[in-house]
C-alpha positions in Angstrom: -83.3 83.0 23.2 -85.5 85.1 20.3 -84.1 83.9 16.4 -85.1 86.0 14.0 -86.6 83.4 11.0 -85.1 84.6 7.4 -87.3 82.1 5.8 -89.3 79.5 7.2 -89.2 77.2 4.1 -91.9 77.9 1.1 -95.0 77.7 3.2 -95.2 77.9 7.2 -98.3 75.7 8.4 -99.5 73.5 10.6 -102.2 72.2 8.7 -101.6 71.6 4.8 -99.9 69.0 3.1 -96.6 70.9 2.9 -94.2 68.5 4.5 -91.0 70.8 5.2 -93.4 74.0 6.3 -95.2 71.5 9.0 -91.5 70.0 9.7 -90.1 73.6 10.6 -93.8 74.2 12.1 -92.6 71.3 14.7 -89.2 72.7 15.3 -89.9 76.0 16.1 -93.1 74.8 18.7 -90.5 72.5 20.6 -88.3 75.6 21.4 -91.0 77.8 22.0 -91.9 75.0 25.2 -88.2 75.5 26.1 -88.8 79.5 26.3 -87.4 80.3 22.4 -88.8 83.7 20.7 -89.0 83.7 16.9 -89.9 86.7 14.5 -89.3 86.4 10.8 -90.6 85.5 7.6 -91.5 83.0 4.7 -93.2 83.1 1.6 -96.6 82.1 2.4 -97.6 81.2 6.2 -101.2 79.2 6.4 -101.5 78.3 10.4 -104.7 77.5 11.4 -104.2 78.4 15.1 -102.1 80.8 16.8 -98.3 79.8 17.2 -97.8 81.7 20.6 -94.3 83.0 20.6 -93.6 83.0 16.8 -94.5 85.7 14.6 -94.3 84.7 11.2 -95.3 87.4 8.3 -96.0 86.5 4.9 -93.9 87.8 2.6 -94.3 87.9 -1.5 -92.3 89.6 -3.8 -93.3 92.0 -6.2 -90.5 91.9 -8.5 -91.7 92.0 -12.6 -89.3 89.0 -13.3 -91.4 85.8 -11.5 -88.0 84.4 -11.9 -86.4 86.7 -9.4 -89.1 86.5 -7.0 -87.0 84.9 -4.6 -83.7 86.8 -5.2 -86.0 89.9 -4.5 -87.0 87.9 -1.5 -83.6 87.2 -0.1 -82.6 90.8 -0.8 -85.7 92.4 0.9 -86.0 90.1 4.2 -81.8 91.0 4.6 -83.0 94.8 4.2 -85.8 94.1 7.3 -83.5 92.2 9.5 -81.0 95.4 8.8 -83.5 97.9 9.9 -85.1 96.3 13.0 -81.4 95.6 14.3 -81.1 99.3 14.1 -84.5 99.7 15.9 -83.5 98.1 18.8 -84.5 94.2 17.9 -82.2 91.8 19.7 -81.7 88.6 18.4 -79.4 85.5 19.4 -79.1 83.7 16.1 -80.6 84.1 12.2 -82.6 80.6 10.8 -83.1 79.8 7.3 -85.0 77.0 6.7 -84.3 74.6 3.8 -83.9 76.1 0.8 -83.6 73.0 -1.8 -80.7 74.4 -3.3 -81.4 77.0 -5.8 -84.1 78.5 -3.8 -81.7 80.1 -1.9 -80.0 82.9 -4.4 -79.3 85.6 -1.4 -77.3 84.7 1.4 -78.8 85.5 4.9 -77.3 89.1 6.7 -76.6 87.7 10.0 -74.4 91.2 11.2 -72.0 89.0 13.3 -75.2 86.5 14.3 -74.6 82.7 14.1 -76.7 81.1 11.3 -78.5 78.2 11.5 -79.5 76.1 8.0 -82.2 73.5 7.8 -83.3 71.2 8.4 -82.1 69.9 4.6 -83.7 67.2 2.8 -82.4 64.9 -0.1 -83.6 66.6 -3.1 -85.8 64.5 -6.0 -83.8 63.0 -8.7 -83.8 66.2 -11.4 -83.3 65.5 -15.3 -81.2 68.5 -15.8 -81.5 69.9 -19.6 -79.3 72.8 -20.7 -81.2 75.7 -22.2 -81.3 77.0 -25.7 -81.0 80.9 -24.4 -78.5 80.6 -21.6 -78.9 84.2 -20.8 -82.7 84.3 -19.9 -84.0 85.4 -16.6 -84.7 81.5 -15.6 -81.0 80.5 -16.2 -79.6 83.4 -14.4 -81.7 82.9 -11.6 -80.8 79.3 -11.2 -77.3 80.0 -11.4 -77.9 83.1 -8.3 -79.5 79.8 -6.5 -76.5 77.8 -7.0 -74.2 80.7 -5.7 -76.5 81.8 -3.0 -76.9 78.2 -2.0 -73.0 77.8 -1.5 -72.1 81.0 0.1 -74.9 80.2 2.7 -73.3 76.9 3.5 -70.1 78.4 3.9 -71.5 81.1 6.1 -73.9 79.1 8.5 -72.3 78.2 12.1 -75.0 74.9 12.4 -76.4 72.8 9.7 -79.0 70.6 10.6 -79.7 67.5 8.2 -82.4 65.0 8.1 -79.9 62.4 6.6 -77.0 61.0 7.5 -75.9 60.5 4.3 -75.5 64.4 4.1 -74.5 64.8 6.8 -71.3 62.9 6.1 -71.6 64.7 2.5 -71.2 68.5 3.9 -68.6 67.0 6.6 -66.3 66.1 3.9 -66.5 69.7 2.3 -63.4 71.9 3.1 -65.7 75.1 2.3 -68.0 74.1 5.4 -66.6 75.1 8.7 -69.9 74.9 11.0 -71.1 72.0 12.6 -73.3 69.8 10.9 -75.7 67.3 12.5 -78.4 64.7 11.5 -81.7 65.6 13.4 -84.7 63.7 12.7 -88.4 65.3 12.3 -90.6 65.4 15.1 -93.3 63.2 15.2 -95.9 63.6 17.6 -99.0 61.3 18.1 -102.0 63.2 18.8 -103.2 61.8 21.9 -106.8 60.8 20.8 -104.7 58.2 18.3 -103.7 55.4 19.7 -102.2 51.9 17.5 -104.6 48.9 18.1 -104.2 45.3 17.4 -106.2 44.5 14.2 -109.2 41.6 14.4 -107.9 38.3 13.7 -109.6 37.6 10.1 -110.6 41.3 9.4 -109.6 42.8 5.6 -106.3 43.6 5.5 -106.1 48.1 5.4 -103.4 49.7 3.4 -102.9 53.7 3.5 -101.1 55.8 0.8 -100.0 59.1 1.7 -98.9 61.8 -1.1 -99.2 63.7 -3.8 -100.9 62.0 -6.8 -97.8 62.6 -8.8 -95.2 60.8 -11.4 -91.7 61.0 -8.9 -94.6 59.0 -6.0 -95.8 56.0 -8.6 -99.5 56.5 -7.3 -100.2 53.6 -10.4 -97.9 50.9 -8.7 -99.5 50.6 -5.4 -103.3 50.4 -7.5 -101.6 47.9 -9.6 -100.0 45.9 -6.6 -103.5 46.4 -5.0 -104.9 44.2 -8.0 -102.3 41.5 -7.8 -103.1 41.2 -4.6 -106.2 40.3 -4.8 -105.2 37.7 -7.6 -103.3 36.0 -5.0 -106.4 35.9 -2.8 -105.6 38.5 0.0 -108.5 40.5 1.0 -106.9 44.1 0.7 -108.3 47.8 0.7 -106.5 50.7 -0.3 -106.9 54.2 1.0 -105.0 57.2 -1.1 -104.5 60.5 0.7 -103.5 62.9 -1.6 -104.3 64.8 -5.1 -102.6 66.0 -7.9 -101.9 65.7 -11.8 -102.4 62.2 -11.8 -105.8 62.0 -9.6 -108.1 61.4 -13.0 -105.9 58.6 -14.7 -105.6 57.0 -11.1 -109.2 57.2 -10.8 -109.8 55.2 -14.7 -107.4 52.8 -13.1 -109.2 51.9 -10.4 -112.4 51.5 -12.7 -110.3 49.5 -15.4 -108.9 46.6 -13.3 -112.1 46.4 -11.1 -111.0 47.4 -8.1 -114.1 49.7 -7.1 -115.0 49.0 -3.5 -111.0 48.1 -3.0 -109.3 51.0 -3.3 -110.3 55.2 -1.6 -109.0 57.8 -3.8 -109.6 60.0 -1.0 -108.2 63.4 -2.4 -106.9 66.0 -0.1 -107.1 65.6 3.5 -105.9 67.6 6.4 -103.2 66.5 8.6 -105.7 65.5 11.2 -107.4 63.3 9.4 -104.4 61.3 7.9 -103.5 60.9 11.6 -107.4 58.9 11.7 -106.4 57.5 8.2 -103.5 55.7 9.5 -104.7 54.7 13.0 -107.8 53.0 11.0 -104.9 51.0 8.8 -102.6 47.9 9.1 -99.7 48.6 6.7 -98.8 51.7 5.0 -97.5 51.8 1.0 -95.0 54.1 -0.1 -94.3 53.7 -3.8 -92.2 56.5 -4.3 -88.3 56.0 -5.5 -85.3 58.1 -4.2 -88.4 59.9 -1.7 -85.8 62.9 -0.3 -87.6 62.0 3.2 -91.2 60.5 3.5 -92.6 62.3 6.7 -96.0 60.3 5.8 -94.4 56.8 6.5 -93.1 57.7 10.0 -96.5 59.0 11.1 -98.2 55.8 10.0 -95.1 53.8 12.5 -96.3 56.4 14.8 -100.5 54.9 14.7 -98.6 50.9 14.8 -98.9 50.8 11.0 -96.0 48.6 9.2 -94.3 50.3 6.2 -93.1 48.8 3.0 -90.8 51.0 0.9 -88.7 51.6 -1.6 -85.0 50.9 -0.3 -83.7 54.4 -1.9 -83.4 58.1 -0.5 -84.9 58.7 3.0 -86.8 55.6 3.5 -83.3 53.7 2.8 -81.7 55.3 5.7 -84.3 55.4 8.7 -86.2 52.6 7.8 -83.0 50.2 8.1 -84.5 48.2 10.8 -86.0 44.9 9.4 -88.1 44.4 12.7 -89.8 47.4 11.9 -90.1 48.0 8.6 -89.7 46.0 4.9 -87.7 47.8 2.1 -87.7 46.5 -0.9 -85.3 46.6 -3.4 -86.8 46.1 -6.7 -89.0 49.1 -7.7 -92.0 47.2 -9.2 -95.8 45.6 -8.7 -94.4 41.9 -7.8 -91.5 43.4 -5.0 -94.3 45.3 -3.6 -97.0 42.7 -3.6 -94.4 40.1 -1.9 -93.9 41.6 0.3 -97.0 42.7 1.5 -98.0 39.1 1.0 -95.3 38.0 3.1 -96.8 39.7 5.9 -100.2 38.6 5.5 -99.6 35.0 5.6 -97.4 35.5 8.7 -99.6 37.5 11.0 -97.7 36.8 14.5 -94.7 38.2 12.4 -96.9 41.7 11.2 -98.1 42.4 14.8 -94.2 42.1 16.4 -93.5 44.5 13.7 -96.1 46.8 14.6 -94.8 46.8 17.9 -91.5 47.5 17.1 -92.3 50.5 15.1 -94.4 52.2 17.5 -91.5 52.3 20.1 -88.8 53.0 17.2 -90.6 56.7 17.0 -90.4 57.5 20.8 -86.9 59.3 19.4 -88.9 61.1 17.3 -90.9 63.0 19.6 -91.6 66.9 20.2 -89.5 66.2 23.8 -86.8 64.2 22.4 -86.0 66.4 19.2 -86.6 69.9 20.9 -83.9 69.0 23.8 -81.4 68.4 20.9 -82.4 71.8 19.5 -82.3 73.2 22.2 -78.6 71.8 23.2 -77.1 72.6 19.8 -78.7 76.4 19.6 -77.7 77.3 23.2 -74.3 75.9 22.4 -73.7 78.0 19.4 -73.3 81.3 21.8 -70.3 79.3 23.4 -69.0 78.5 19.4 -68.3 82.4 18.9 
């Protein structure tokens, strides 16, 4: 089957800390094992090595209104599909990866194609503020999102969704008429990593994976770090990640002593989170309403226990107890408690890790790329 790829989310990669380009970067690699072609494009494609059997070009609009940029992008990949159908390109089915909503101001040309959407997120909680010139280029783009957004709904023959909570909200849609189904992300351990039992009496090691941002609360888990170790718990924190925050998180650390507890590691490649969380016991996600968190089921992956927020993603595939702990108060004490309850009950900690090691076998490249697979050959069947 060859798809041509309208837009492989915001940035194709298999390497940077771009969660939905290294999601799609999955997909499209388990289908390529099943004998899938893809040819398309997205606005900025970083691979490190060769995807054999995708070919993925950059695209980046030129357009003078930055604002546009990705109504001019729509427009001009639609124009490119156009003219290498009229050269002779065949093609099964048209993807468009997820476009968060108003990203997506152009509908895909599919000329008589099924469509595909996804694999859609949750998006972050947005304060919405009306503006004071409601004719600027901004608010007319947002509002060609909006409309683009819908009609590609409407128009796609398969939705795929990362949440079963969406699922059930685009089911319930009279507008939608193609199938919608929740498909988790592929998460595959790289076969050097492999979970081990921690040493009895060893320091207990933490990992925090994201970007050092307000919506991720990088200042909660430094702040339940501290309390903590006011309890007595011998605890070290390692922080993947960087952003606007990395200097105050930094004066933090300083300020409540915790120099020699807590990494701010910075930015790290994928690979090397992998070793990050294979090194660690527990990983920390301090994030509220997190639309997924790809970086908590690839620390279940190493035999790390998470503790999370119990909002958003996290509230939904994290629902097992005897692998995971939500908590339900967002705050320093919730977090701590938890974390502490799991210390003091060490027989407990290494069932969990057990437990949610095995949960992730469903997530794997074999597991989600047969799904695919089933669901894109059946869409030929479907019209």
């Amino acid at each position: 089957m060859k798809v041509f790829i309208h837009s492989a989310t915001e940035c194709f990669t298999d390497h940077l800390p771009h969660g939905e380009g290294l999601i799609f970067y999955d997909y499209l690699d388990s289908l390529i094992a099943r004998g899938y072609d893809f040819e398309g494009y997205s606005a900025k494609v970083s691979l490190k090595k060769e995807l054999v059997g995708a070919s993925i070009q950059t695209f980046e609009s030129s357009f003078p209104l930055k604002s546009l940029h990705r109504f001019d992008y729509g427009k001009q990949i639609n124009q490119r599909f156009r003219e290498a159908r009229r050269s002779g390109s065949r093609f099964d089915a048209v993807w468009r990866g997820n476009p968060f909503e108003n990203l997506c101001p152009v509908a895909p040309s599919t000329d008589g194609l099924p469509l595909v959407v996804g694999p859609i997120f949750r998006s972050w909680p947005s304060d919405v503020r009306s503006s004071r010139i409601p004719y600027r280029p901004s608010h007319i783009a947002s509002r060609l999102g909006a409309r683009g957004w819908q009609q590609t709904l409407r128009k796609a023959n398969l939705i795929l969704s990362t949440s079963e909570e969406l699922t059930r909200s685009f089911e319930a849609r009279d507008d939608i008429r193609g199938r919608v189904i929740t498909i988790p992300v592929i998460i595959e351990r790289p076969t050097e990593i492999r979970p081990t039992m921690r040493p009895e009496g060893s320091r207990w090691q933490i990992s925090w994976v994201g970007r050092l941002s307000p919506e991720k609360f990088p200042n909660v888990a430094i702040e339940t770090i501290a309390n903590l170790r006011n309890r007595g718990h011998d605890v070290h924190l390692r922080m993947a990640g960087d952003g606007a925050l990395r200097e105050s998180i930094e004066t933090l650390v300083d300020k409540l002593g915790l120099t020699g507890c807590v990494d701010v590691l910075g930015a790290i490649p994928n690979k090397d989170v992998w070793k990050l969380h294979e090194s660690c016991d527990l990983h920390l996600s301090t994030s509220k309403n997190e639309p997924y968190g790809r970086a908590i089921l690839e620390s279940m992956c190493a035999g790390c226990v998470p503790i999370a927020h119990n909002s958003g993603g996290p509230s939904e595939f994290l629902s097992n107890p005897e692998e995971a702990v939500l908590v339900e108060e967002h705050g320093v004490a919730a977090y701590a408690d938890a974390i502490s309850g799991l210390i003091s009950h060490e027989n407990r900690f290494k069932t969990m890790s057990q437990r949610a090691t095995e949960a992730m076998r469903s997530y794997s490249k074999d597991s989600v790329g047969r799904r695919l697979d089933q669901e894109f050959q059946s869409l030929g069947e479907r019209n």
